[in-house]
C-alpha positions in Angstrom: -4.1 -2.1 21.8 -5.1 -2.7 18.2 -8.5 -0.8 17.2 -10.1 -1.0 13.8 -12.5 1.8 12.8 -15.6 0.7 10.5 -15.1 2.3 6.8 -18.5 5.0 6.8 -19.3 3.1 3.5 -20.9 -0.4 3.9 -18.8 -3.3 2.8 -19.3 -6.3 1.9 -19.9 -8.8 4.6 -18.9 -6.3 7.2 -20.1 -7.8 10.6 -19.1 -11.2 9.6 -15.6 -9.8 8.7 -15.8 -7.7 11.9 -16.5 -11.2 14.1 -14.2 -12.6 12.5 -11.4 -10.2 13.5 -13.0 -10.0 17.2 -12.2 -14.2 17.2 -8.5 -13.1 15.7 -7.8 -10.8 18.6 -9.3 -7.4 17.8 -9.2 -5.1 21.2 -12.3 -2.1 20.4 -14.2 -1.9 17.1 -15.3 2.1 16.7 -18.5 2.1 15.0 -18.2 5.0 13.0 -21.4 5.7 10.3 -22.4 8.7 10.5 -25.0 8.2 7.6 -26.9 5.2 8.8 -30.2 5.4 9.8 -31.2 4.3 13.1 -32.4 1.2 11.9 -29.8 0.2 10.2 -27.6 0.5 13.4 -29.8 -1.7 14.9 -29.2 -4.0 12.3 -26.0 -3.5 11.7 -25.2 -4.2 15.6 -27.8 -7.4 15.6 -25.2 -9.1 13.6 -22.6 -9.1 15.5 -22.1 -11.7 18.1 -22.9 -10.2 21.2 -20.2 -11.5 23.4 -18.3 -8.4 21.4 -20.7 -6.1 22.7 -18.2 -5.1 25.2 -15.7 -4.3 22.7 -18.0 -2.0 20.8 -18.2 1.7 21.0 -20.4 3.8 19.2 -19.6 7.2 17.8 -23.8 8.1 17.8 -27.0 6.9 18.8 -25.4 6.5 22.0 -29.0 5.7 23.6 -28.6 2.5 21.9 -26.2 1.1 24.4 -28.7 0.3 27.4 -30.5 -2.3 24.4 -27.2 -3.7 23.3 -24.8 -3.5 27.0 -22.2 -1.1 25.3 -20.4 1.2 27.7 -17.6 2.7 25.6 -18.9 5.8 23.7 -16.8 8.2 21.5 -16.5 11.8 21.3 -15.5 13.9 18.3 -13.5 17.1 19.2 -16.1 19.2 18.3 -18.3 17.3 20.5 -16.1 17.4 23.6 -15.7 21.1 23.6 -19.2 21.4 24.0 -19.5 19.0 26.3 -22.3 17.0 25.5 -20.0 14.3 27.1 -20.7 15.3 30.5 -24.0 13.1 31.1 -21.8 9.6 30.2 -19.1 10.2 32.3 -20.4 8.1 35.2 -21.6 5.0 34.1 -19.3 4.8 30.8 -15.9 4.5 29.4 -15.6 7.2 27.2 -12.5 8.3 24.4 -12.3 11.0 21.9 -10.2 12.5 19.5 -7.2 15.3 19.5 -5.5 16.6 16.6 -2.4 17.7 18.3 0.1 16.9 21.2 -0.9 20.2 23.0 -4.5 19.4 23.2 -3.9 15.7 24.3 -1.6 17.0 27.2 -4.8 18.5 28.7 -7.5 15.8 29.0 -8.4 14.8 31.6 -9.1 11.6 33.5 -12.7 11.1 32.3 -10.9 9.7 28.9 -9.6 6.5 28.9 -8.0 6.9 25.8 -8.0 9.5 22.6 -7.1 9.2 19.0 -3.9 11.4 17.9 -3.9 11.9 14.2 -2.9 11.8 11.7 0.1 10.2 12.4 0.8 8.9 9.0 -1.0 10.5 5.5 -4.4 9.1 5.5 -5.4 5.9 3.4 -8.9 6.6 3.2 -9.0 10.4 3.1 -6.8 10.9 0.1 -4.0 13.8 0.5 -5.1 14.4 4.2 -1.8 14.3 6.3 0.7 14.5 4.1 2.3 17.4 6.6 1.5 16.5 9.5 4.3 16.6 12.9 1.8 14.5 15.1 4.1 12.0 14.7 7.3 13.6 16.0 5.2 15.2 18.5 4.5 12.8 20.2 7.8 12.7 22.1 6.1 15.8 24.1 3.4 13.8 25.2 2.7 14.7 29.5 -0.6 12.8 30.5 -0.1 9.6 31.5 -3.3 9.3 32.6 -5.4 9.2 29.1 -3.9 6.2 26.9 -2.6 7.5 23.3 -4.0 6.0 20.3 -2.7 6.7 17.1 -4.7 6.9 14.5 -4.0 7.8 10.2 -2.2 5.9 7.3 -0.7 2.9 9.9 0.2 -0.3 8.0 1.9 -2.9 7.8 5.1 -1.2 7.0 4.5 2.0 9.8 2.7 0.4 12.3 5.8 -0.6 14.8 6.8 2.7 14.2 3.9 3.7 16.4 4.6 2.0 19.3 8.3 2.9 19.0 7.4 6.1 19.3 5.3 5.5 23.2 1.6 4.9 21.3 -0.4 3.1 23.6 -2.3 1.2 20.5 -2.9 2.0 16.9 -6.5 2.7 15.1 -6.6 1.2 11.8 -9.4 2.3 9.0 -8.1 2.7 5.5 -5.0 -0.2 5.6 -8.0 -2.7 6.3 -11.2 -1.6 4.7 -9.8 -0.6 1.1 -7.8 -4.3 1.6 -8.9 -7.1 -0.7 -9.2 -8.7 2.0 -9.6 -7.0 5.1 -9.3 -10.0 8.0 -6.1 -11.2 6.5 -4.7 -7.5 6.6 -6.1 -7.0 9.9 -4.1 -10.0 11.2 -1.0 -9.5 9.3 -1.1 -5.8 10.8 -1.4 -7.5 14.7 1.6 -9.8 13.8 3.2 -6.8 13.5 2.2 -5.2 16.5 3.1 -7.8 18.4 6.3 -8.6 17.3 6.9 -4.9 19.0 
């Protein structure tokens, strides 16, 4: 599973890039903008072609997905642990995020998948990483019943290392928004993927 992040920082020609990767293959775009406005979401998720709808999950405003028919909601760590999770479970497909093997190992089955990271020293976030054991931690990884999802500094020259190393899919932010030219990188980095 290939998942691509949205930069918090508008881009240029973002949704049209963003359908264009969805007609390339993309699996989940996370819509991640923590400073837009409500309307602006609105906006921002009117201009994308609504047969991706399915493949969008929202990391806020999640009252917005009865409008648009989005089921798949995010849930930062801080949010799970106070469980403001719990009203979604039902009637959505729900993911979140884990910092180390230890807490992934005890999620349970209301998470169809979480983000590990960082697995790699971040693009975007500049120094972030650079000691991190998620990666070789991963070998300890027990539940089999949340997917793993690695997430930090994958590109094209790491990203089969993820999946050697029993990732379910890889989360990409930084290789493809601070590209010149994000749907080219985007594809290049599922070439690679695949050829796993």
């Amino acid at each position: 599973m290939i998942v691509v992040i949205t930069s918090e920082i508008p881009v240029q020609n973002e949704t049209e890039i963003i359908n264009q990767m969805f007609q390339e293959g993309l699996d989940l775009l996370h819509i991640r903008k923590p400073i837009m406005g409500r309307e602006e979401m609105k906006s921002f998720l009117d201009s994308i072609d609504e047969i991706f709808y399915p493949q969008l999950v929202l990391h806020g405003y999640y009252d917005l997905r009865s409008d648009y028919q989005i089921s798949r909601l995010h849930f930062r760590e801080a949010d799970r642990l106070t469980e403001i999770n719990r009203p979604y479970i039902e009637e959505n497909i729900l993911s979140t995020s884990v910092h180390d093997i230890e807490t992934y190992n005890t999620l349970g089955k209301e998470w169809e998948y979480a983000f590990i990271s960082p697995v790699f020293p971040s693009i975007s976030k500049k120094g972030y990483g650079e000691n991190s054991n998620v990666m070789e931690s991963i070998k300890y990884r027990n539940n089999q019943d949340v997917k793993l999802i690695a997430l930090g500094g994958i590109n094209g020259n790491n990203i089969r290392t993820v999946f050697e190393n029993g990732a379910d899919g890889a989360a990409l932010l930084g290789a493809v928004w601070e590209s010149d030219q994000p749907l080219n990188t985007f594809k290049n980095l599922k070439k690679s993927a695949l050829l796993y």
